[in-house]
C-alpha positions as CSV (number, residue, x, y, z in Angstrom):
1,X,-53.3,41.7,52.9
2,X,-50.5,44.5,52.5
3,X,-49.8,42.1,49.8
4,X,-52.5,43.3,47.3
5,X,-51.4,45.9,44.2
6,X,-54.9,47.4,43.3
7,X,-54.4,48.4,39.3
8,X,-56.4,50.1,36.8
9,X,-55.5,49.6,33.2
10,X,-58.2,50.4,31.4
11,X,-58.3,54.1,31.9
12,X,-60.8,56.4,30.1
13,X,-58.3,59.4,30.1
14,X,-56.0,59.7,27.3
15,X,-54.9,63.1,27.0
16,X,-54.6,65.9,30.1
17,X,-53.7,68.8,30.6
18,X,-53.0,70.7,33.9
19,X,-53.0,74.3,34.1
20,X,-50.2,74.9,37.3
21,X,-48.9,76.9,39.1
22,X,-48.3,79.2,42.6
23,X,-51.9,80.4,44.1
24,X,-53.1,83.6,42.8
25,X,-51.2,83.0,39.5
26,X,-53.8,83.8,37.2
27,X,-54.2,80.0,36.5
28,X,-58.0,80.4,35.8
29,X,-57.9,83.2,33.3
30,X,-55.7,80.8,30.9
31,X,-57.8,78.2,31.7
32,X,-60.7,79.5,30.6
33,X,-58.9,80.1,27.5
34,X,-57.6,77.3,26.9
35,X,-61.1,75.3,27.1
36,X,-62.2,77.4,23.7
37,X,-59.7,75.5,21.9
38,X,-60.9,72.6,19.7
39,X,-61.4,69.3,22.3
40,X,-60.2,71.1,25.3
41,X,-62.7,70.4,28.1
42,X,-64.2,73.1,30.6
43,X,-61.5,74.1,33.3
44,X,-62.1,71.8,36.6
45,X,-60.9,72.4,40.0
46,X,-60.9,69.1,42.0
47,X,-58.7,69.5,45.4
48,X,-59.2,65.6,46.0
49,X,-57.7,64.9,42.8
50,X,-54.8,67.1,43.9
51,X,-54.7,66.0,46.6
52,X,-53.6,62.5,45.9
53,X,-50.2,63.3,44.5
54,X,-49.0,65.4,47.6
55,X,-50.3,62.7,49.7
56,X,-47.9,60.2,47.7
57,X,-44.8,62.4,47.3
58,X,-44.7,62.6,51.6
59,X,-45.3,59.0,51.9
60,X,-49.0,59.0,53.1
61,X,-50.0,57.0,51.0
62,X,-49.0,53.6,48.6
63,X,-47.7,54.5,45.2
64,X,-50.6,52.2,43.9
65,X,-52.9,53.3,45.7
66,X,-52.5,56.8,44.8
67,X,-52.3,55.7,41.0
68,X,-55.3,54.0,41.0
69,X,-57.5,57.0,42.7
70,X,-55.8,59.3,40.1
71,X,-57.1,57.6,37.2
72,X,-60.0,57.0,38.3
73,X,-60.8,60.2,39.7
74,X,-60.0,61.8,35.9
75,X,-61.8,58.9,34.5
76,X,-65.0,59.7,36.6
77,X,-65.1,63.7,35.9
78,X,-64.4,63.2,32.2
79,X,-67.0,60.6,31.9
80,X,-69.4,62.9,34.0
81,X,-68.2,66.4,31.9
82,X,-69.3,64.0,28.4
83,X,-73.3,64.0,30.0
84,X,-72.5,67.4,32.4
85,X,-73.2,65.3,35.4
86,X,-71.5,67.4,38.2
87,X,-70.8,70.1,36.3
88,X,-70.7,73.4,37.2
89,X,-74.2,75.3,37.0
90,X,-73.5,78.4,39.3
91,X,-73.6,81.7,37.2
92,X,-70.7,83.6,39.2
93,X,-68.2,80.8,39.5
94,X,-65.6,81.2,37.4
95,X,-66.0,77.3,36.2
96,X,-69.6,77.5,35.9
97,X,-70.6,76.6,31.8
98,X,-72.1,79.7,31.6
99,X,-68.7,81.6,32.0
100,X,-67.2,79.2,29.2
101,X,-67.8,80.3,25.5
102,X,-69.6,76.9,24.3
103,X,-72.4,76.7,27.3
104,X,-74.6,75.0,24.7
105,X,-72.2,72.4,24.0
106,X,-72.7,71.4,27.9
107,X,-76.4,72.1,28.0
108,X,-76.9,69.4,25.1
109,X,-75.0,67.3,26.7
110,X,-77.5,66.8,29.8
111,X,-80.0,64.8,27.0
112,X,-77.1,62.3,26.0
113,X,-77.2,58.7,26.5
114,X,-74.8,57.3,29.2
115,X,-72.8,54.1,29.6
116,X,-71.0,52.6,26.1
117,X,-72.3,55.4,24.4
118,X,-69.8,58.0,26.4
119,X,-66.8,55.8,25.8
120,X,-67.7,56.0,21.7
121,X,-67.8,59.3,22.1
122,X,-64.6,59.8,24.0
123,X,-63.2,57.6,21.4
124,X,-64.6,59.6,18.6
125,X,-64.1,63.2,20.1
126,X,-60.5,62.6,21.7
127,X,-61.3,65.4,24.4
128,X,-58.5,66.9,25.9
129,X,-59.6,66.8,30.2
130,X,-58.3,69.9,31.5
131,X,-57.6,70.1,35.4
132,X,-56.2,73.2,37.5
133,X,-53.7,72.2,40.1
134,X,-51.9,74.1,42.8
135,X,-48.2,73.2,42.3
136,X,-48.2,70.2,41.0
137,X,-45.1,70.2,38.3
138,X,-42.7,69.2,41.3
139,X,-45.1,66.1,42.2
140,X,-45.7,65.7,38.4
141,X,-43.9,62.1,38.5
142,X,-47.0,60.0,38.9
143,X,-49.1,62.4,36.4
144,X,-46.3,61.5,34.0
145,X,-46.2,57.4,34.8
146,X,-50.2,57.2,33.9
147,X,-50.2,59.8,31.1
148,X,-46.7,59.3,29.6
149,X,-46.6,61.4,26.1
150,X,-50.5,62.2,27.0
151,X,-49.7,64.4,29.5
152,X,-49.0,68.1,29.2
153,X,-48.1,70.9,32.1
154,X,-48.7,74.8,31.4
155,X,-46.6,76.4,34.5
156,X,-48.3,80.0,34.9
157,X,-45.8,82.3,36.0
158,X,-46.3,85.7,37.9
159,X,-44.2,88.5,39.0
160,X,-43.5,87.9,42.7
161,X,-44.8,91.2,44.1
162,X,-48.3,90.5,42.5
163,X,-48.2,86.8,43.8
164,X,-46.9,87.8,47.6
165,X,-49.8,90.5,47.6
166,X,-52.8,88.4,46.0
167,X,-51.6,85.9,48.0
168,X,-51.8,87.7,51.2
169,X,-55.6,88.9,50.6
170,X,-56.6,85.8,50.5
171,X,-55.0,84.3,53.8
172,X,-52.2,82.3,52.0
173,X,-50.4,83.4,55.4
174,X,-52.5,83.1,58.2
175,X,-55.3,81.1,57.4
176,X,-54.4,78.1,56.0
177,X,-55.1,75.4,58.7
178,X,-57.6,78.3,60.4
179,X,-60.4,79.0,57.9
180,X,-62.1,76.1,57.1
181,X,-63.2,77.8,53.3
182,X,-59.8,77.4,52.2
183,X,-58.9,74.0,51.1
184,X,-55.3,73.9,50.8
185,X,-53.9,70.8,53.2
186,X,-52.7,71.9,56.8
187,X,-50.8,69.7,58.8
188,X,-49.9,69.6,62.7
189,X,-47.9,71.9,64.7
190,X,-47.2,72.6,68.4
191,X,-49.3,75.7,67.7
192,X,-51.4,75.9,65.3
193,X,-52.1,73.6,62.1
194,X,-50.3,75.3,59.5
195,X,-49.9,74.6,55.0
196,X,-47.8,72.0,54.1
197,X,-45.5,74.3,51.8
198,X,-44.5,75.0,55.2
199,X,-43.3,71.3,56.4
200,X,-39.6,71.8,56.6
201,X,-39.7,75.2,57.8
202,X,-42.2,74.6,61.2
203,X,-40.7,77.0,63.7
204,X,-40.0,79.4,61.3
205,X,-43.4,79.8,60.0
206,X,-45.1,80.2,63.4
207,X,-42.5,83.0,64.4
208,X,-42.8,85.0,61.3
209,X,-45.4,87.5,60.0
210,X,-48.0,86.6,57.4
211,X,-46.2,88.7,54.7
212,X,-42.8,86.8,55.5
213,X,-44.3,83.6,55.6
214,X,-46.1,84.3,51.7
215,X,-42.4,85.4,51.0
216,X,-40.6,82.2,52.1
217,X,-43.6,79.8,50.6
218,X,-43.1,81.8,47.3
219,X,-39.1,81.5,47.3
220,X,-39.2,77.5,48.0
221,X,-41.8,77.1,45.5
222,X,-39.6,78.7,42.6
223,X,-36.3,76.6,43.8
224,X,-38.6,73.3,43.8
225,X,-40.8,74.3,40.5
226,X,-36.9,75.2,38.3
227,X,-35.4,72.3,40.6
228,X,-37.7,69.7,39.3
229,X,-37.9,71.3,35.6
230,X,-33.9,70.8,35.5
231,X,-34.4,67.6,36.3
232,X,-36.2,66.2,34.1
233,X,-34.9,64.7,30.9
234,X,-35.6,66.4,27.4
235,X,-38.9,64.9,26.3
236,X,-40.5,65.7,29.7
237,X,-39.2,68.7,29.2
238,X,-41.3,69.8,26.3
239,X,-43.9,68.2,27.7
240,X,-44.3,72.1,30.1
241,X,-44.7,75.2,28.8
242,X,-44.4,78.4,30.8
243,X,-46.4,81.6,30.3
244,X,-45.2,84.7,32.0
245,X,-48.4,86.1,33.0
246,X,-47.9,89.9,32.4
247,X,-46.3,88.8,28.7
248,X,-49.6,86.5,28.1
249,X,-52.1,89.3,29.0
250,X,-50.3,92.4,27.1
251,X,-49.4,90.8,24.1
252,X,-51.4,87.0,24.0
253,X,-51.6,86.3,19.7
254,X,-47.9,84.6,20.0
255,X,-49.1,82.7,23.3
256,X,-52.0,81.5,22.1
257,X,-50.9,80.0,18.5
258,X,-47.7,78.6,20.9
259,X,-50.3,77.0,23.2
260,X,-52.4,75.7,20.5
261,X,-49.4,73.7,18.8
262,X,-48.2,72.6,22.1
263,X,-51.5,70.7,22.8
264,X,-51.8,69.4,19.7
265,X,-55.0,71.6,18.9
266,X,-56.8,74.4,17.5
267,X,-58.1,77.2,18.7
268,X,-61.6,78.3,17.3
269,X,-64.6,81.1,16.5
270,X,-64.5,80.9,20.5
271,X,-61.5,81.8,21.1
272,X,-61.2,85.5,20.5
273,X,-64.8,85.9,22.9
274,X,-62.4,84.1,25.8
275,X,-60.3,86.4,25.3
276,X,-62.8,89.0,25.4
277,X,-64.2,88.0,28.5
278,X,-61.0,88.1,30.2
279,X,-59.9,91.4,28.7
280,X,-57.4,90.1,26.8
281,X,-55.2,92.0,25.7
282,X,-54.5,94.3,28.8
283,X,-52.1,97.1,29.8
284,X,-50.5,96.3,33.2
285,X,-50.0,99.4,35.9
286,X,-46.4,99.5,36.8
287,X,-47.1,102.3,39.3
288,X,-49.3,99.8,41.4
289,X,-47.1,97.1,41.7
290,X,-44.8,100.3,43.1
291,X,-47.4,100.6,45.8
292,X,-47.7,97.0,46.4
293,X,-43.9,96.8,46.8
294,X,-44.2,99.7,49.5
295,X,-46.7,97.6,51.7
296,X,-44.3,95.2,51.6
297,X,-41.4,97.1,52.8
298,X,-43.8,97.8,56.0
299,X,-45.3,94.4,56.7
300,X,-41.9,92.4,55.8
301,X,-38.4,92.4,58.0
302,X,-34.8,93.0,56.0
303,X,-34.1,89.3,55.4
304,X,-37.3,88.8,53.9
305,X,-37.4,91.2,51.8
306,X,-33.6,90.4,50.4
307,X,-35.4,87.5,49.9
308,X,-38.4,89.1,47.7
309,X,-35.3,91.3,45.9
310,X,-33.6,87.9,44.5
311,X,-37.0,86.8,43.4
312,X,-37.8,89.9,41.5
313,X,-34.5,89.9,40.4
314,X,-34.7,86.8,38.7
315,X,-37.8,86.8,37.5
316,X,-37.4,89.7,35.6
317,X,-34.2,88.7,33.9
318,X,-35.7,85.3,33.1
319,X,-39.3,86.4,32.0
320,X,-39.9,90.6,31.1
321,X,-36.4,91.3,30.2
322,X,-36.1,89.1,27.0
């Protein structure tokens, strides 16, 4: 039976874009965004979706296997989002319709006609399914053999004091693997289960502080996030667009018209109230990421904190400094 290819050909999908990045990148705030532009759908966060592509890229799983459950995972929410079956209802989150700017446009949807009548729709509307993944540019490989030229990536960027704080408050060290709220995949250790950025690095991770260990996921993320980019050839290339978050939230017009053209959209009456609602524009307070750098310096050994240096280093050249 090992012999069997399961397919999918007929997928539902045509056009998708993921919003990527490190955690605690600020990926929902573009998102949200980004679905007030003209055929963009709400932001969705789906960790089995995301899932299948890490699974793939450390061999856990059959190449068509994974590429079936892909598209037909997307297939399944986009077709659900058309009617606002399992969508999100729940005031606070951040992915709820009543944070996005068109809530009636999902509200209407709850009266519409499923089956043939969704597809005409799809085929009518063209939406744009919009899907925020944890990164995912360096396992982009099978989003790009389903999608091809339908695909696009928009790589949120931070600076990496903000990220190794953020990501500290909310465990990215130490609870990964511990707290079962946080779904990010764990795997084994002689210890402790511990996150999979952490896979060729075992021994390391469980001597090191939490602080170190944000430090060192951080640093291998950028080398494989600007390894894989490089890689690349030209037309995948322009198929991912960075935004430097502290650039986007100071001065966002440019951003915006660049991120409209980029996914072959518009943005609309909605747009400037996204903004709105995520204070866009924004000053950002230089003297706190002082402080946060400071904490660091306490919780953080020398090496590590070379480490951090080169990152802010380079950041800065390649994304406030121009």
């Amino acid at each position: 039976m090992n012999n069997i290819e399961f397919v999918r050909n007929n997928i539902i999908a045509k056009e998708v874009v993921l919003i990527d990045g490190a955690p605690r990148s600020a990926k929902s705030l573009l998102g949200q965004i980004i679905g007030s532009f003209h055929r963009v759908e709400i932001e969705r966060m789906e960790p089995f979706i995301e899932s299948i592509p890490i699974l793939f890229h450390y061999n856990k799983i059959s190449q068509d296997a994974a590429t079936v459950l892909l598209k037909r995972e997307v297939d399944i929410k986009l077709y659900d989002s058309m009617i606002s079956r399992n969508t999100n209802f729940r005031f606070a989150d951040r992915t709820s319709i009543f944070k996005d700017t068109n809530t009636f446009k999902y509200l209407k949807r709850l009266f519409k006609n499923e089956g043939k009548d969704v597809l005409n729709r799809i085929h009518q509307k063209k939406p744009i399914f919009q899907l925020m993944t944890h990164d995912m540019l360096q396992k982009s490989d099978i989003f790009f053999n389903i999608y091809g030229s339908g695909l696009k990536i928009i790589e949120m960027v931070r600076h990496p004091i903000d990220l190794v704080v953020s990501m500290n408050e909310h465990g990215y060290g130490s609870s990964i693997g511990e707290n079962p709220l946080l779904w990010e995949l764990a795997i084994k250790s002689s210890k402790q289960d511990i996150p999979y950025y952490a896979i060729k690095w075992i021994d390391e991770f469980l001597e090191i502080s939490p602080f170190e260990r944000i430090i060192k996921i951080i640093s291998n993320l950028t080398i494989e996030v600007n390894d894989k980019y490089r890689s690349l050839p030209k037309r995948k290339q322009n198929q991912i667009l960075f935004i430097p978050y502290e650039k986007f939230v100071t001065t966002p017009n440019g951003y915006i018209a660049q991120l409209s053209e980029f996914l072959g959209t518009r943005t609309t009456r909605r747009t400037k109230n996204a903004m709105s609602k995520q204070r866009i524009p924004r000053s950002i307070n230089i003297l706190n990421r002082s402080k946060k750098y400071d904490l660091i310096l306490k919780k953080a050994s020398k090496p590590y904190v070379k480490l951090l240096d080169c990152l802010i280093k380079d950041y800065e050249k390649e994304y406030l400094n121009n």
